[in-house]
NUNUMAR-885411 format. One record per residue: x, y, z of N, C-alpha, C in turn. Coordinates in steps of 0.1 Angstrom, whole numbers, plus 5000, padded with zeros to 4 digits. Example, Ala and Ser with C-alpha at 12.3 -4.5 7.8 and 13.67 -1.06 7.14 Angstrom:
2
513249435078512349555078513249675078512849785071513749895071512950005079
//
This chain:
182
478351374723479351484721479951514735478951464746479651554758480851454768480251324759480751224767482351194761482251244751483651234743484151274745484151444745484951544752484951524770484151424774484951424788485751334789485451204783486251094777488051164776487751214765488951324759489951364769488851424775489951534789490251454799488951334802489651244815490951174807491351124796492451064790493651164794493651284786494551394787494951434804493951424811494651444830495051324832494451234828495551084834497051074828496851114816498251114814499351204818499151354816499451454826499651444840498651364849499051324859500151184860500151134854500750994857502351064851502451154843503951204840504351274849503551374852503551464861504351374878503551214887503851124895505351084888505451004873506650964872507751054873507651144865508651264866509151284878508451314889508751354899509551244909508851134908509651064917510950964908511050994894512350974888513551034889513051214890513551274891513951384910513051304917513151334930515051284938515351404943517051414949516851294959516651204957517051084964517650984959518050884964518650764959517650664958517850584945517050464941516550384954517150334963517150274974516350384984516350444985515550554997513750554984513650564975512250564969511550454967512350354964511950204963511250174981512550194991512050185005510750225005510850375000509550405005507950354998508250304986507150254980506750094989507850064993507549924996507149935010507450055016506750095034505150095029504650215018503750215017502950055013503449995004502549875001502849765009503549735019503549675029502449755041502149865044501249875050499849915047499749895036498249905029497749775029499149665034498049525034497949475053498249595059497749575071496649665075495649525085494549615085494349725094494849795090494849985097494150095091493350045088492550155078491950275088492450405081492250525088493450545092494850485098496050495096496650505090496650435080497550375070498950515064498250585066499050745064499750745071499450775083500250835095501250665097501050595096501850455099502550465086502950495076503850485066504350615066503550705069504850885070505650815080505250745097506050725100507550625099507350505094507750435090509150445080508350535072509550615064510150705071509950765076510650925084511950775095510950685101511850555108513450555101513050495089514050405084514550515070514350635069514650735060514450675048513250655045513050665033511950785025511850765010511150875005509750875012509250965016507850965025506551005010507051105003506051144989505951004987506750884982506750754977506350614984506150684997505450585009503750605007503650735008502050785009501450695000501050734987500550724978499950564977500950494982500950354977499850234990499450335001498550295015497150295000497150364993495450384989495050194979496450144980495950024975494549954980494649954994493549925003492750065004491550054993490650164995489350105001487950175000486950105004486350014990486850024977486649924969487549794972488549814976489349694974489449614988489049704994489049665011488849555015487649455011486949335016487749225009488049254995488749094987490149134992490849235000492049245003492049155015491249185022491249185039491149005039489848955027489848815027490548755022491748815010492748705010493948705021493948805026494948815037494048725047493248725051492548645063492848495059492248435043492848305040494148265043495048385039496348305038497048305054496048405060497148365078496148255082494948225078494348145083495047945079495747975067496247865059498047815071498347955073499447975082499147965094498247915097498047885112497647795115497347695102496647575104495047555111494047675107493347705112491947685097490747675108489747655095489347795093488647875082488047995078486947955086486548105089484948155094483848045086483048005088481647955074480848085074479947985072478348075064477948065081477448045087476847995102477548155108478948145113479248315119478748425112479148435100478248525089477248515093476048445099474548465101474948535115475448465122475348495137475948645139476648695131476848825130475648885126475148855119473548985114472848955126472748885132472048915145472648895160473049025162473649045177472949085184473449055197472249065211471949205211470349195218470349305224470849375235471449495238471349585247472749665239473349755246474449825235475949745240476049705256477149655262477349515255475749425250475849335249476749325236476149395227476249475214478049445212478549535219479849585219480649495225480349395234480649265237480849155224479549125215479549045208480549095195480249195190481349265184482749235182483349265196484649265202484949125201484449005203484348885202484648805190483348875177484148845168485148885159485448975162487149045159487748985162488348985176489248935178489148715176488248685170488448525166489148585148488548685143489748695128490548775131491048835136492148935142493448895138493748795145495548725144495548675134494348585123494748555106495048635098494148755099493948925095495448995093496348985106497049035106498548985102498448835105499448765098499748785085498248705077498048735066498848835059498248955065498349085058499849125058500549105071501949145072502249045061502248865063503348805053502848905040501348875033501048935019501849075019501849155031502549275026503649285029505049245028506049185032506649135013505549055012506249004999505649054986504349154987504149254978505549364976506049414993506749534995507849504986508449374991509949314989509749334971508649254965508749274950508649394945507449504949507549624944509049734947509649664962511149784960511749694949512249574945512749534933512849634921511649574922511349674903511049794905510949874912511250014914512650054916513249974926515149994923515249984915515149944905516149884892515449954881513950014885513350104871514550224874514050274886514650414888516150414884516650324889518750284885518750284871517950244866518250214852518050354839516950374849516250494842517350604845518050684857519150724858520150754851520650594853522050544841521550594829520550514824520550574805520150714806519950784814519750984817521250984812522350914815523550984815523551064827522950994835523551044851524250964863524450954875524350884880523150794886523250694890521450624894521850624906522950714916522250714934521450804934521850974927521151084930520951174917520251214913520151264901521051364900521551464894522651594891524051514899524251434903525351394907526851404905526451324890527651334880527451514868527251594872527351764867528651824877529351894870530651964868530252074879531352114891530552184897530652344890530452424890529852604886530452694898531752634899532652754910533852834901
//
């Protein structure tokens, strides 16, 4: 019984919330092109690895190139700590494929669980192996987020234009085409 009624009510807030997100950014005073931008800032930098940034690098990015910043945020939590590792490794495969470079093996994987002693040495060996996946990491991640971004502004331009138009509004800015009240 209890699991039903929470079943119940988690169904009823997701949908409330997810009308509540559409609504808002259907009906947000911007133009199709300024919320698309900003979805596509956000998911272009959710596949770079800046985790603990990722906010502050897409508020700014948007605020950059004016786009919707509410529709930048949201879209960095793609790269969460669930998704984080199968993100980070297919981005690492594909700059590693783009660089003509071989993947890490099983052998670094070992030699990582055991790093030297002392803390300099520590922070040495560390630093070391970063920067050998660093530049695949980051290729990777920009081309992958690049061509995630480029597809998600698509179909977000053309949801939101479309959605607009059949409102019987304009699709740059919502209230656009209303009579003015002077």
């Amino acid at each position: 019984m209890f699991f039903q009624s929470l079943r119940s009510w988690s169904r009823r807030y997701r949908r409330k919330l997810s009308q509540f997100v559409f609504h808002r950014l259907l009906h947000a005073d911007d133009s199709p092109h300024q919320l698309a931008l900003g979805v596509a800032i956000g998911v272009f930098v959710a596949f770079t690895p800046t985790v603990g940034l990722q906010m502050v690098i897409a508020g700014f990015l948007s605020w950059l190139f004016r786009a919707n910043k509410a529709a930048s945020l949201p879209m960095v939590w793609i790269s969460n700590p669930a998704t984080l590792i199968p993100l980070y490794w297919y981005c690492y495969r594909i700059g590693c494929a783009i660089l003509a470079l071989d993947p890490i093996g099983h052998e670094w994987w070992e030699q990582l669980a055991m790093p030297p002693v002392g803390w300099w040495a520590k922070v040495h060996f560390f630093w070391s192996r970063f920067l050998e996946i660093a530049g695949p990491v980051w290729l990777g991640g920009c081309v992958v987020g690049f061509v995630c971004g480029y597809a998600c502004y698509s179909i977000v331009y053309r949801m939101i234009w479309y959605y607009r138009k059949t409102e019987g509004g304009s699709p740059s800015k919502p209230g656009k085409n209303l009579p003015d009240e002077s």
